[in-house]
C-alpha positions in Angstrom: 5.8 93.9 153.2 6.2 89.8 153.5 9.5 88.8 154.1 11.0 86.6 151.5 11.2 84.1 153.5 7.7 83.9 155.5 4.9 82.8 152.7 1.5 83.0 153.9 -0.1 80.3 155.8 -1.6 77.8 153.8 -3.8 75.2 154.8 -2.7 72.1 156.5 -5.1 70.3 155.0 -4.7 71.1 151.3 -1.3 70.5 151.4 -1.1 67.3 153.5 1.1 64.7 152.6 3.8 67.2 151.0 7.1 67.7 152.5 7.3 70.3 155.1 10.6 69.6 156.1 13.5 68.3 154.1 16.8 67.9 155.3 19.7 66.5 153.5 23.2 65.6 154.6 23.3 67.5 157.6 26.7 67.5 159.6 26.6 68.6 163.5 29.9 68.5 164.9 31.4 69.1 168.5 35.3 70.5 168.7 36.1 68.8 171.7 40.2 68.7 173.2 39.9 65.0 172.8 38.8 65.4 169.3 35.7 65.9 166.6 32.4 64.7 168.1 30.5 63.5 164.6 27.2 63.5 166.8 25.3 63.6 163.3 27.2 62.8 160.1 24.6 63.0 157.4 21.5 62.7 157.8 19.1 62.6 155.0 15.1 62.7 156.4 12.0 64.2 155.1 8.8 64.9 156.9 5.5 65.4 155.5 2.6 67.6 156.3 0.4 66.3 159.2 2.5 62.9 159.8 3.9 61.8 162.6 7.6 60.3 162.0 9.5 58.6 164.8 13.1 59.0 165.2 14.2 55.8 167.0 18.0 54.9 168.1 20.1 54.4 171.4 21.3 57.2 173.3 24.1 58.9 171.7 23.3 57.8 168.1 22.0 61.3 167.3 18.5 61.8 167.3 18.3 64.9 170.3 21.5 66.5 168.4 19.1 66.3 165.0 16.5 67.9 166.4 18.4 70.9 167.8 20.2 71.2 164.7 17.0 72.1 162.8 16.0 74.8 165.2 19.2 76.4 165.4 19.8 75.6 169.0 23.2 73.2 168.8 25.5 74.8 171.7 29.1 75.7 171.3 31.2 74.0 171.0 28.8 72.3 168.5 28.5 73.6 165.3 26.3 72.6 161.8 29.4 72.1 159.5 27.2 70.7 156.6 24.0 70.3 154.8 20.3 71.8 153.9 17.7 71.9 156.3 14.6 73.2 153.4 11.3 73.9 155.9 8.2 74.6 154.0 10.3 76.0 151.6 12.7 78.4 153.8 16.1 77.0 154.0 16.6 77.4 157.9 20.2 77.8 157.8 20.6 80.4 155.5 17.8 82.7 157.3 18.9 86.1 160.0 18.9 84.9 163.5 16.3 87.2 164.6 13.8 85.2 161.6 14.8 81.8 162.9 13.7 83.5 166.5 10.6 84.3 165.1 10.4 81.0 163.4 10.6 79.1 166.8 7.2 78.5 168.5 5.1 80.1 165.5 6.2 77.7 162.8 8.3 74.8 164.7 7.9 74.5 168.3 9.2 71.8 170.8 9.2 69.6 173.5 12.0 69.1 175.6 12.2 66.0 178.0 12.5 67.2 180.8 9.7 69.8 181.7 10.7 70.6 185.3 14.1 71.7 183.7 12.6 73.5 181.0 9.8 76.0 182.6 11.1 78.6 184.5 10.8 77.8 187.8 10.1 81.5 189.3 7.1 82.3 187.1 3.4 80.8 187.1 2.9 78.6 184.2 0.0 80.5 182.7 2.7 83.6 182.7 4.9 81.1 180.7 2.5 80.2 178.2 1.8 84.0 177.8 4.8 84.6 176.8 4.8 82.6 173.9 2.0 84.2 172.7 2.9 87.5 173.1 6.3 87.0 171.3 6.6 89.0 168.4 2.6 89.5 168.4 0.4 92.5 169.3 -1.4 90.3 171.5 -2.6 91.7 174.8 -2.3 90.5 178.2 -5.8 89.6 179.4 -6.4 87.9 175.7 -3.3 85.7 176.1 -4.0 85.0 179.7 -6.9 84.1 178.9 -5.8 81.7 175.9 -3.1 80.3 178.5 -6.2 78.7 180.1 -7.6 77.7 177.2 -4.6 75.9 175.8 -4.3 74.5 179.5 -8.1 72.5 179.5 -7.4 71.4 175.6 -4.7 69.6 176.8 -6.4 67.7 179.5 -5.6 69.8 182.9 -8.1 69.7 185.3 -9.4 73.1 186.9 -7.2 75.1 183.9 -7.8 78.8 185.6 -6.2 77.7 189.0 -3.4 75.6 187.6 -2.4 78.2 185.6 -1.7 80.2 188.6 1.0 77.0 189.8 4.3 77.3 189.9 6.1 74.3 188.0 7.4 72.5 191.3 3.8 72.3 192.3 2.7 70.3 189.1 3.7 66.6 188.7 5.8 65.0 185.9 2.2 64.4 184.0 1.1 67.8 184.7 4.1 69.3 183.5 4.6 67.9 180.4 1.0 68.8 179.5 2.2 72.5 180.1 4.8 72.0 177.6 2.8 70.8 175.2 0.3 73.1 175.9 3.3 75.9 175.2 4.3 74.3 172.4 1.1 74.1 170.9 0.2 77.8 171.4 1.2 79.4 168.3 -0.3 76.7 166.0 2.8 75.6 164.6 3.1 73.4 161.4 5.8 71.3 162.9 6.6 69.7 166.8 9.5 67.9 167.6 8.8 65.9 170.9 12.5 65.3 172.4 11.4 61.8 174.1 8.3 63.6 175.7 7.6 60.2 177.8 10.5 59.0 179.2 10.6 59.9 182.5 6.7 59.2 182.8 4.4 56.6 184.3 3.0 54.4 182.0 -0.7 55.3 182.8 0.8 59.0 182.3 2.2 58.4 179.1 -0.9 57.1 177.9 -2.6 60.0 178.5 0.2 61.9 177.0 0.6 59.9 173.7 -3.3 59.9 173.3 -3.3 63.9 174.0 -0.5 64.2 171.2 -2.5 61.8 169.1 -6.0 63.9 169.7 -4.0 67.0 168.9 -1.7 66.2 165.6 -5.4 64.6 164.7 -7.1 68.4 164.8 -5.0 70.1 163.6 -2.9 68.1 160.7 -0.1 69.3 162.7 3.6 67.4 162.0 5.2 66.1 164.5 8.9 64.2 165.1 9.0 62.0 167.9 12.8 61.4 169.5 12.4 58.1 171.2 14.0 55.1 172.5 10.6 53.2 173.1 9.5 51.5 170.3 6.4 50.4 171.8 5.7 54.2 172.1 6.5 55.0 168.1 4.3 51.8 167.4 1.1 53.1 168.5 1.4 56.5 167.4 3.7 56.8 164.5 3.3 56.8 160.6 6.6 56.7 159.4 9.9 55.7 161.7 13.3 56.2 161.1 15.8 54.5 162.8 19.3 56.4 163.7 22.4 54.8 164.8 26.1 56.4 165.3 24.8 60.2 163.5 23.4 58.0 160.4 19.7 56.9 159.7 20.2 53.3 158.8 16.3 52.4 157.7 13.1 54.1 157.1 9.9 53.1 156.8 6.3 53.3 157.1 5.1 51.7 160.6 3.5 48.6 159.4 6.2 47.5 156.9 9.1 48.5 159.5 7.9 46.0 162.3 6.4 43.5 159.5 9.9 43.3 158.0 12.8 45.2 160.2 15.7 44.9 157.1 18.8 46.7 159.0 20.0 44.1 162.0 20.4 47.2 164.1 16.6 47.4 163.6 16.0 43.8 164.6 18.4 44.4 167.3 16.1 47.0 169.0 12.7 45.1 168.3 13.8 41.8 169.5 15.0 43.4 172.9 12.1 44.9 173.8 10.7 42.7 176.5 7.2 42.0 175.2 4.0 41.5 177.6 3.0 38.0 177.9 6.2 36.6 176.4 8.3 35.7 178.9 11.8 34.4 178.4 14.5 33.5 180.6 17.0 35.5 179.0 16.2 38.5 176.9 17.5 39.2 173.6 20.6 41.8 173.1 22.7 43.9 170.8 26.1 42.7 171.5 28.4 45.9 172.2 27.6 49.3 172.2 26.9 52.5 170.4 30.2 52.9 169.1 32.6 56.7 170.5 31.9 59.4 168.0 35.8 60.7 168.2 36.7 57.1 167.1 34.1 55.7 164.6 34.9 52.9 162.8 35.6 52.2 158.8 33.2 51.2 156.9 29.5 50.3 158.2 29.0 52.1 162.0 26.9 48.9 163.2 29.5 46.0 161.6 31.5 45.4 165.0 28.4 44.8 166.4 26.2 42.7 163.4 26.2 39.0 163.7 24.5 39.0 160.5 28.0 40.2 159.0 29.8 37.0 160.3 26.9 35.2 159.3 27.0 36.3 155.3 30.9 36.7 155.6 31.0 40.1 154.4 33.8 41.5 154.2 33.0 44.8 152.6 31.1 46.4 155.7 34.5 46.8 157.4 35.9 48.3 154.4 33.0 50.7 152.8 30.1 52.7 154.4 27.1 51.8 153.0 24.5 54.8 152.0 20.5 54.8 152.2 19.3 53.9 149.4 15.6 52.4 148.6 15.1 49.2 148.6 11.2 49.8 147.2 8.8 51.8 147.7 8.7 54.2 150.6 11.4 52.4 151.9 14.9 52.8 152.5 18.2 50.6 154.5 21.6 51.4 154.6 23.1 47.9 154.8 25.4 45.8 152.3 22.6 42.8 152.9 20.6 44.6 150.2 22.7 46.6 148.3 25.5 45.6 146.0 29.4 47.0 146.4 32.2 46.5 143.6 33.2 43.7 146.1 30.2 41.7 147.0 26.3 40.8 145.6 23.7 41.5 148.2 22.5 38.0 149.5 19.2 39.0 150.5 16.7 40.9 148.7 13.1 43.2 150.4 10.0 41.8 148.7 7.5 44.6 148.9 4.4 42.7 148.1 4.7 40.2 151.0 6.6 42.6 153.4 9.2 39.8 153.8 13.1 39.4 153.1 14.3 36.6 150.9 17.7 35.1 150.0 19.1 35.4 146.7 20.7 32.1 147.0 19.8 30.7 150.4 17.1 31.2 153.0 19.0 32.3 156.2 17.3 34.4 158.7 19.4 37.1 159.6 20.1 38.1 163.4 21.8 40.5 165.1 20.7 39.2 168.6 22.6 36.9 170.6 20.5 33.9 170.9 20.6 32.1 174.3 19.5 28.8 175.4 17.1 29.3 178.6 18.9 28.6 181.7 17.7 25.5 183.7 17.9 27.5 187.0 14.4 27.7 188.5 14.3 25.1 190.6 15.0 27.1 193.5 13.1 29.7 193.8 10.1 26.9 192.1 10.4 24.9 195.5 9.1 26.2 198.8 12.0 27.9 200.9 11.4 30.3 203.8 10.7 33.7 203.7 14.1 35.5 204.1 12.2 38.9 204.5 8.7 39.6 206.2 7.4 43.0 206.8 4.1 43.4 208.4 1.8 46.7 208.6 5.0 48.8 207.7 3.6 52.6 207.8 5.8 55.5 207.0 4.4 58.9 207.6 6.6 62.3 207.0 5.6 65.1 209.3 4.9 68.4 207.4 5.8 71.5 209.7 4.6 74.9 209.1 4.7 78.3 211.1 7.0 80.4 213.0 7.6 77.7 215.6 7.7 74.9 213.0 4.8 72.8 214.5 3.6 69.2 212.5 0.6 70.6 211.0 -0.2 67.6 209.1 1.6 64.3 207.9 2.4 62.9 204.5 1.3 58.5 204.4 4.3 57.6 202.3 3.2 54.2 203.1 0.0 53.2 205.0 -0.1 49.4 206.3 1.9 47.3 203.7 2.1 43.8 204.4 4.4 41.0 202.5 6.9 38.3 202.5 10.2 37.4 200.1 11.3 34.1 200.5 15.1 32.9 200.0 16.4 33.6 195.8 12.8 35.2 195.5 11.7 38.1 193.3 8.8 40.1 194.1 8.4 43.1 191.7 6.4 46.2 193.2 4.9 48.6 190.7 2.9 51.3 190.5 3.3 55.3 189.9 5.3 57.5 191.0 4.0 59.3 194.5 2.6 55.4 195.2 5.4 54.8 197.7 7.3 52.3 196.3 10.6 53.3 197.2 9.9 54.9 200.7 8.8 50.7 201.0 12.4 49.9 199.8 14.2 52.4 201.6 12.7 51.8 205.1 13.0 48.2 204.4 16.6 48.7 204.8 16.3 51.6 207.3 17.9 54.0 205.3 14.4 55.5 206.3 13.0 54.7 209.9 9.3 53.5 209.6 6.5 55.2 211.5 5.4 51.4 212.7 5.2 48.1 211.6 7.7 45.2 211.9 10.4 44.0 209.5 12.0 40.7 209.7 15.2 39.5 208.1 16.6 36.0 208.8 13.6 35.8 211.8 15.0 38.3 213.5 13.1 42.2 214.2 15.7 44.2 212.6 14.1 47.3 214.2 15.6 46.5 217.3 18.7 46.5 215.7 21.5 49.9 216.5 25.1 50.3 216.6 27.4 47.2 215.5 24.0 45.0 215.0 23.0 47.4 212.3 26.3 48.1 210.4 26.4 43.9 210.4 22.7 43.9 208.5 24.1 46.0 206.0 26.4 43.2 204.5 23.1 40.9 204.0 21.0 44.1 202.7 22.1 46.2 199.4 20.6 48.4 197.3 20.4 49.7 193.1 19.9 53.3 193.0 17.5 54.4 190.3 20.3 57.2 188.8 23.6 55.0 189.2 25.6 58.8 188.4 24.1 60.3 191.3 24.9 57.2 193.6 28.6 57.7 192.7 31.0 59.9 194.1 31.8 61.9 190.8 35.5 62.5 192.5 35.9 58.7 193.5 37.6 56.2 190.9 34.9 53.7 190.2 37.2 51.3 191.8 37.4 53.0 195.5 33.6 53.6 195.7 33.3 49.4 195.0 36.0 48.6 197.8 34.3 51.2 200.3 32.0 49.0 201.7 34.7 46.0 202.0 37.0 48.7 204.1 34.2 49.8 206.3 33.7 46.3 207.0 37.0 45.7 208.0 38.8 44.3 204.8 42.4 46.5 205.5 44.8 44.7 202.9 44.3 47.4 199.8 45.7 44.3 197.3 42.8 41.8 198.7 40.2 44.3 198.0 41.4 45.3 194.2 41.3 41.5 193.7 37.6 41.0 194.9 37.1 44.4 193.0 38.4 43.3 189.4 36.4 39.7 189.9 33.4 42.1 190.3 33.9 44.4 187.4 34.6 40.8 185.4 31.2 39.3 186.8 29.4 42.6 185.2 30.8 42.4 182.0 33.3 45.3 182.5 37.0 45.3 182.5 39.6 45.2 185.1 41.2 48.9 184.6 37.8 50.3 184.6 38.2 50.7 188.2 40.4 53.5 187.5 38.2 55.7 185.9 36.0 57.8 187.0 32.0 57.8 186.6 31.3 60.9 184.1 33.7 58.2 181.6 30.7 55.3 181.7 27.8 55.9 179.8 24.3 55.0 181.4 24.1 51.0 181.1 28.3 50.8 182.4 27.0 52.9 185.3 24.8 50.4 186.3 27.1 47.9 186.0 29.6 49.6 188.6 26.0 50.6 191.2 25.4 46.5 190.6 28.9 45.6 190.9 29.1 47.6 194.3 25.7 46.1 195.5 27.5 42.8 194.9 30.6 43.5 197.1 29.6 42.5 200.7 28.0 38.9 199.2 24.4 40.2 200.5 21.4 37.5 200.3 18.8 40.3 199.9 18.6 43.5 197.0 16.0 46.1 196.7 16.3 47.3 193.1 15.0 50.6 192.8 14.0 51.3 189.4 17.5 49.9 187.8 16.2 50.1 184.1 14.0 52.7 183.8 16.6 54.9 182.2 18.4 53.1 179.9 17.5 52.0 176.3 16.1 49.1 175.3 19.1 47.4 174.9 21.1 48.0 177.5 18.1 47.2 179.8 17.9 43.5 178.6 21.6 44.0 179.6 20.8 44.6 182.6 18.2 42.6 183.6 19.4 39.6 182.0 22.6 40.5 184.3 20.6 40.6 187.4 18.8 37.5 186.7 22.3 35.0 185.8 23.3 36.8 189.5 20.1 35.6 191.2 21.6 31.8 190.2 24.7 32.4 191.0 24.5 34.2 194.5 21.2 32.8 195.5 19.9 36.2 195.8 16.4 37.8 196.4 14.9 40.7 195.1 12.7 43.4 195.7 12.4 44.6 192.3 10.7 48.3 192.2 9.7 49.4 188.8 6.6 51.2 187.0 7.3 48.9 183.5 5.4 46.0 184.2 6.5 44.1 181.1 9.7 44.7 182.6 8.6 43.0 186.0 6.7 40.4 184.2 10.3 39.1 183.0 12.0 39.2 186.2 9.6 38.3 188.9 8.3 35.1 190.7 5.5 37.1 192.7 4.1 41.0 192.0 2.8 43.6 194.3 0.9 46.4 193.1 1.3 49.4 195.4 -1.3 52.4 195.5 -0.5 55.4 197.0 0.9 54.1 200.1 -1.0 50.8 200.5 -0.8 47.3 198.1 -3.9 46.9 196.3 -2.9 43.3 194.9 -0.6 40.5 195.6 -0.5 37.5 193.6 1.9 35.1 191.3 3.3 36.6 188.1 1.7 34.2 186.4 -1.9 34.4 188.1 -1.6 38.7 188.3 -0.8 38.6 184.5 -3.4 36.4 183.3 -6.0 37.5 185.4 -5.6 40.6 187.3 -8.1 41.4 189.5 -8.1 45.0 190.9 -9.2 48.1 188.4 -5.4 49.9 188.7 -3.9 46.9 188.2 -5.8 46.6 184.9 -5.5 49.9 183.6 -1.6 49.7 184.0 -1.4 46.8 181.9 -3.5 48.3 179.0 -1.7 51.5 179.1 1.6 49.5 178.7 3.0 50.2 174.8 3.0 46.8 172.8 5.9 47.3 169.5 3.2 45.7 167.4 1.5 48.4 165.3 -1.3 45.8 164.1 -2.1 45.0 168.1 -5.4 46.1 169.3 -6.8 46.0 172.4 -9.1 47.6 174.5 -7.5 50.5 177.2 -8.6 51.5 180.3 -7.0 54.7 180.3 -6.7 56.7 183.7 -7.6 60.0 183.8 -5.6 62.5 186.3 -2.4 61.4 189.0 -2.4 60.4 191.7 -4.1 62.3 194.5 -1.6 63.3 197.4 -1.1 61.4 200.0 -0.9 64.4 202.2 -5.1 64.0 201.7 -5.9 60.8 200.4 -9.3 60.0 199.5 -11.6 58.3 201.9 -12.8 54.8 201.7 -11.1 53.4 198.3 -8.1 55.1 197.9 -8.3 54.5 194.0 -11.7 55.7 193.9 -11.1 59.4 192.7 -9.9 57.5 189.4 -11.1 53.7 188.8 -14.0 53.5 185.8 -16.3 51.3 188.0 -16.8 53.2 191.4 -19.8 52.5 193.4 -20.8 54.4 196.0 -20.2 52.7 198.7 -15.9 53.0 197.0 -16.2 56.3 198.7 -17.4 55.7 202.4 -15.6 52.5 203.1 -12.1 51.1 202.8 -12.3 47.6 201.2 -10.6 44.5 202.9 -6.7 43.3 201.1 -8.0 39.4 201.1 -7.6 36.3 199.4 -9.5 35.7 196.0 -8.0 33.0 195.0 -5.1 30.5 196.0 -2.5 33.2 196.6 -3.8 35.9 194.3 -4.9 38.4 197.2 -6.7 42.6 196.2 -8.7 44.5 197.9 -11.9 45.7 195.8 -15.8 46.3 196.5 -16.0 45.3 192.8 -14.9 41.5 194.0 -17.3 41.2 197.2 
C-alpha cells in the first residue's frame, strides 16, 4: 500500500519547470541564554523542477540554517517555530520522522561543505556510498558495491574500483567532494542542496566541480540549491538566485536580469565587491558595517543601518517599517522601500522590465550602497626601483617520510624543490597556485618557522640561516606573519588584547600601560574598537578575526609580511575589507608582502609582481601587469580561465584541468606539470625545462616556449 504521502515517481522531464519545492514563511529559531537567535525569520522561496537556484548572502544571514531547516536536520537548541515547507506535494513538516528519514537521500539529498568532516573517517568510501543505497532498499551488497563504482567514474574519479577502496584522509579536498556528490547523487533524488560545495577548493578544482554539477543537473533534470557566498560561482551555473540577508530574502531573480539590474543595495553591495579580473582598482568597493546580531535586529528594514542609498533618498520609513517581498514584475521580486510604496513615503525609483534597468520617478540618481573611494596616490614607491629587502635563492624543503619498526627515512616529501626570487622594499609579490603546490611551506621556511633542506635566504643582506639564539628572536620583529584561520592562530583562552601585546613583552616592552596604549592604536588602525581587547576570540566573527591576526602582525613595526591565504575564508565583503586594509597599511608602514593565495583576481588587486608555484617549484615569474595580459606557461593559463567571472553573459574559452596535483612524494619526471597540461609533447616527459627569461622580466619554464 503507497503511503499518503510518497506519490509515484513521475518524470522529471514532463513536469519541468513546476514547483518542487515551496516554502513559505519559515521561522528557525535558536533559544540561546543570551537570547532568541532569529537565524531565519521568514522566508518565502520556491524552486522548480530541474533549475538550479542560488542562495547568495554573507555568513550568518541564513542560507546554511535554510537548508537544514528543510531536511529536518536544525539541532537543538534550534527549532522550526513557523511556516510550510510543501515538497512535491508532501508538506515536510507535518510528515513521521522515520518518512522524512526515508525522504533523505531518495528524494532530497545533500552536500555538506566540508567533506573530510562529513565521511566517516573509519570506513572505505565505496562502503559509504553503499550505504546509501542500501538504506531502506532490498538492494544487495555486491550490486551496490558495484554501483558505488559506478557513481564514483560518473563523477569524474579516476581509477573508480581502487578509490573506492580509500579511506577519506587519503583523498584530496577535490576527490572528496566528488564522493559526496557521488553519495548524494546515488538514490536519484529530485532535489540537491549544495551547502557552499566549493569553498574550500582550488579554483581549477572548483571548475571541475561546478562543471560535474552542471553535467549532472543537465542528465538528469535534477533540482538543485546552491548555498554560496561566491557570486562568480552562482553566475556561471545558476538560473534563478536569491539573495538572503539577516534570515530574510531581500531579491530574487532570474540570473541575467539580477546582475543586469541588482535592485536591493545589499545586492549591489555584494556585486560591486567582488574583485573582478582585469579591473583593477586601488581600493575595492565595500558594504559599510556588518551583518547585523540576530538576538538584536534592528526595526524596520535589516540592511538600513548599513544602505547609503537610504541617506541618499532620505527615507525615513526603512528605520520605522520592514518592508516585505513583493514583485516588482515579472519573475522578479525586492524587498526594499526604493520600489515599493509605505503609508509614509512614494517609492522614488521604479524596475523597468523591458530594458532591465531602474529609473527614477522624479530624478535620475544612481543608487549605491558602496562606499566610493578616490584611488590613493601612493605608488610611487614601490613604482621606483628600491632594493630587494628579501632574496631567497634555490630554497628546497624536503620532509623525511619514516616507515618500519626502526623508523628509517624511506623516502622524502619535495615540499619545495629549488625556488628562486626576490621582494624589494614596500613590494608585493603574490604566489599562487593549488593546494599541495608548496606555497606555504615557501612562506613558512622563509621565516624559519620551518628549517629549509638548502638554499639561502637573505633579509636586509644578511644570510639569516646563520642566524640562532638572540640573532633570531631580533629577525622576528622585522618578519610577521597572517595565518590562513585567524581562530586557530589565537589562544581561544587569551583576551584578544594579551595575545596582541605578547610579542611586545617577549621583546622586552615591561610597562603593562605602554603596551595597552600601542595595543588600542592597533585595534583603532584595523578598524576595531578600543575595549575589543577584552574580549575573547569565539566573540569576533571571521573578518574581526582577521583584523586582531593583522593587528598582532602589526605590533613589532616589521618591514616584511608573509600573508598566508588571509581572505580565502571570508565573504566577499569582508575580503575587500581586508585587502583594502592591508593595502592603506603597505603606505603607511612601508611594508612588503609575500602575499600567498589560490584567488588570482584576488592577487591581481594586491600585487606588484606574481609567482606561480607548481608543486614545489615556480613555473612563472613576471609583473602583474605582463603575467595577466599575457601569461605564458599552460598552468598559469588554465588558472585564470577557471577563475569565476559575476557576469552571466561572459564567455570565454576554459582550459579546464583534469585531476590534482600529483604528490610530491613522486613527482613526475621531466615537466612536472606534464601528467596534466593540454599541450604535452614528448619530450615534457623526459626532460625538465629551463625557468628563463621570455621577456623583459616575464620569466617560465616551458618546452612549449623553446
Amino acid at each position: 500500500m503507497m503511503n499518503k504521502y510518497r506519490p509515484g515517481k513521475q518524470s522529471g522531464k514532463e513536469t519541468a519547470g513546476d514547483p518542487l519545492l515551496e516554502i513559505h514563511d519559515l521561522k528557525t529559531y535558536f533559544f540561546s541564554e543570551e537570547g532568541v537567535v532569529k537565524a531565519v525569520d521568514g522566508v518565502d522561496l520556491i524552486v522548480n523542477r530541474g533549475e538550479v537556484l542560488g542562495l547568495v548572502g554573507e555568513s550568518g544571514c541564513g542560507k546554511s540554517v535554510t537548508s537544514l531547516s528543510i531536511l529536518r536536520l536544525v539541532d537543538h537548541p534550534g527549532k522550526v517555530v513557523g511556516g510550510t515547507i510543501i515538497f512535491d506535494g508532501i508538506p515536510l513538516r507535518e510528515i513521521p520522522e522515520a518518512e522524512m528519514v526515508r525522504m533523505r537521500g531518495e528524494r532530497i539529498s545533500m552536500i555538506f561543505q566540508q567533506p573530510q568532516a562529513s565521511l566517516d573517517p573509519i570506513y572505505k568510501v565505496g562502503k559509504q556510498i553503499s550505504e546509501a543505497l542500501q538504506a531502506n532498499t532490498s538492494l544487495g551488497r555486491q550490486v551496490s558495491w558495484d554501483r558505488s563504482v559506478e557513481l564514483l567514474k560518473s563523477v569524474g574519479i579516476p581509477d573508480p574500483e581502487r578509490r573506492a577502496h580509500a579511506y577519506p584522509h587519503e583523498l584530496s579536498g577535490g576527490m572528496a567532494q566528488r564522493v559526496m556528490i557521488a553519495m548524494a547523487m546515488a538514490r536519484e533524488p529530485y532535489l540537491i542542496i549544495a551547502d557552499e560545495p566549493t569553498t574550500a577548493l582550488d579554483v581549477t578544482i572548483q571548475a571541475q566541480i561546478l562543471d560535474l554539477i552542471r553535467r549532472l543537473q543537465s542528465e538528469r533534470n535534477t533540482a538543485t540549491i546552491l548555498v554560496t557566498h561566491n557570486l562568480g560561482v552562482v553566475a556561471g551555473i545558476a538560473e534563478r538566485v536569491a539573495v538572503m540577508y539577516a534570515g530574510n530574502i531581500v531579491e530574487e531573480a532570474g540570473v541575467d536580469a539580477l546582475f543586469a539590474a541588482p535592485l536591493h543595495p545589499y545586492t549591489q553591495g555584494l556585486i560591486e565587491s567582488v574583485p573582478v579580473l582585469g579591473e583593477v582598482q586601488k581600493r575595492l568597493n565595500v558594504i559599510p558595517g556588518t551583518v547585523p546580531n540576530p538576538i538584536d535586529l534592528p526595526p524596520g528594514c535589516k540592511f538600513a543601518p548599513r544602505c547609503q542609498a537610504r541617506q541618499d533618498y532620505g527615507l525615513s520609513v526603512c528605520a520605522d517599517l520592514e518592508p516585505r517581498l513583493e514583485p516588482v514584475g515579472l519573475n522578479r521580486k525586492v524587498r526594499c522601500w526604493l520600489y515599493h510604496h509605505s503609508p509614509q513615503h512614494e517609492a522614488p525609483l521604479v524596475y523597468d522590465q523591458t530594458t532591465m534597468a531602474v529609473k527614477a520617478r522624479s530624478a535620475d540618481i544612481r543608487v549605491n550602497a558602496v562606499e566610493s573611494h578616490p584611488p590613493r596616490q601612493t605608488d610611487k614607491l614601490r613604482n621606483q626601483e628600491r632594493p630587494n629587502l628579501l632574496e631567497v635563492n634555490n630554497l628546497v624543503k624536503y620532509f623525511p617520510v619514516r616507515g618500519g619498526l626502526l623508523r628509517r627515512v624511506q623516502a622524502h616529501v619535495r615540499a619545495v624543490d629549488g625556488v628562486t626570487f626576490a621582494i624589494k622594499e614596500g613590494e608585493t609579490i603574490g604566489l599562487v597556485g593549488e593546494s599541495g603546490c608548496g606555497k606555504t611551506t615557501v612562506g613558512r621556511t622563509v621565516l624559519r618557522l620551518i628549517e629549509p633542506t638548502s638554499g639561502e635566504i637573505n633579509f636586509e643582506g644578511e644570510d639569516i640561516l646563520q642566524f640562532n639564539g638572540g640573532r633570531l628572536k631580533e629577525l622576528r620583529r622585522h618578519m610577521q606573519i597572517i595565518f590562513q584561520d585567524p581562530y586557530s592562530s589565537l589562544n581561544s583562552r587569551m583576551p584578544v588584547g594579551e595575545s596582541i601585546a605578547e610579542g611586545l613583552l617577549i621583546h622586552g616592552m615591561r610597562d603593562a600601560a605602554e603596551r595597552e596604549e600601542v595595543v588600542v592604536d592597533l585595534l583603532l588602525r584595523v578598524g576595531l574598537e578600543a575595549y575589543h581587547a577584552r574580549r575573547f576570540p569565539h566573540e569576533f566573527s571571521g573578518g574581526q578575526r582577521q583584523r586582531i591576526g593583522i593587528a598582532r602582525a602589526l605590533a613589532l613595526k616589521p618591514k616584511f609580511i608573509v600573508c598566508d591565504e588571509p581572505v580565502s575564508a571570508l565573504d566577499v565583503s569582508i575580503q575587500s575589507h581586508v585587502l583594502n586594509l592591508l593595502d592603506e597599511l603597505q603606505d603607511d608602514f612601508d611594508l612588503a608582502y609575500l602575499f600567498i593565495a589560490h584567488d588570482l583576481s584576488v592577487v591581481e588587486h594586491v600585487s606588484n609582481r606574481v609567482a606561480v608555484m607548481y608543486l614545489g617549484k615556480i613555473v612563472e615569474l613576471a609583473s602583474r601587469d605582463d603575467l595577466y595580459r599575457n601569461p605564458l606557461h599552460p598552468y598559469t593559463q588554465a588558472l585564470m580561465s577557471a577563475i569565476p567571472i559575476p557576469d552571466p553573459t561572459s564567455r570565454r574559452e576554459r582550459l579546464i584541468l583534469q585531476g590534482g596535483v600529483p604528490s610530491p612524494l613522486t613527482p613526475p619526471s621531466g615537466c612536472r606539470f606534464h601528467t596534466r597540461c593540454p599541450y604535452v609533447m614528448a619530450h615534457c616527459k623526459q626532460e625538465e625545462p629551463p625557468f628563463k627569461e621570455y621577456e623583459s622580466g616575464h620569466q617560465a619554464a616551458c618546452w612549449l616556449l623553446e
